[in-house]
C-alpha positions as CSV (number, residue, x, y, z in Angstrom):
1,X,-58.2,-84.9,159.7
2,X,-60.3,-87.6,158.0
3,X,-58.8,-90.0,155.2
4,X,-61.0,-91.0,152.5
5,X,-59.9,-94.2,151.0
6,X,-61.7,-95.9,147.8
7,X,-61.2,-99.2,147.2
8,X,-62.4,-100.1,143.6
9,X,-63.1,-103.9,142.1
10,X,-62.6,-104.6,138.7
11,X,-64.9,-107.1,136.8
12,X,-67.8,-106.1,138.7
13,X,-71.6,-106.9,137.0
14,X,-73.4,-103.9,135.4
15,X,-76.2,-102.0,137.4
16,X,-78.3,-99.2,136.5
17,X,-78.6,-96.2,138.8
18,X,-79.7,-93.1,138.8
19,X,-76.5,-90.8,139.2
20,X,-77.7,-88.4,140.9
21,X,-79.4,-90.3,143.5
22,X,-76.3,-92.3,144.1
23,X,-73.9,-89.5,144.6
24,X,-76.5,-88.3,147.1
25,X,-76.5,-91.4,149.0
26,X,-72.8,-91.0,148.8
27,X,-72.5,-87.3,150.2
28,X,-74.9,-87.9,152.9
29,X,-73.3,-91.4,154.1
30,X,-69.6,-89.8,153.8
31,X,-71.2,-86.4,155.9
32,X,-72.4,-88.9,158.4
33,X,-69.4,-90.4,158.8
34,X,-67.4,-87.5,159.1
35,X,-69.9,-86.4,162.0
36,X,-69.4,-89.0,164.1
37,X,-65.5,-88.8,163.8
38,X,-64.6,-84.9,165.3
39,X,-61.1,-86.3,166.3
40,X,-60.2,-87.5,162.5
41,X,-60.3,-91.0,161.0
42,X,-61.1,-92.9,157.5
43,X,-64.0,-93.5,155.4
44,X,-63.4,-96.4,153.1
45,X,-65.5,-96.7,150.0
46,X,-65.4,-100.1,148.8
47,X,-67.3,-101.9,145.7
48,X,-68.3,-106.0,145.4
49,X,-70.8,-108.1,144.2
50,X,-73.3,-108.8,146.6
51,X,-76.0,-111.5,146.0
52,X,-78.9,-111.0,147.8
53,X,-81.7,-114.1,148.6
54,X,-84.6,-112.1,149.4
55,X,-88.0,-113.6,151.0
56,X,-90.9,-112.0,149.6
């Protein structure tokens, strides 16, 4: 058995995705999770502002 929790943030800045691309990511990081636990566990889905300093 595998418990999926989402923890959403409220207030969070605007960003523009493609939706289908993100639910894709999604799928394939919860499928991956769920691999890796064949004895049960959680998968927490979590959302917060991240700044990024990027070198470039």
């Amino acid at each position: 058995m595998i418990t999926l929790e989402v923890v959403g943030t409220s207030g969070l800045c605007p960003a523009l995705v493609d939706p289908s691309q993100l639910e894709n990511a999604l799928l394939n990081l919860c499928i991956n999770a769920r691999d890796t636990m064949p004895d049960g566990g959680r998968i927490t889905i979590e959302t917060a502002d991240k700044w990024l300093d990027l070198l470039i």
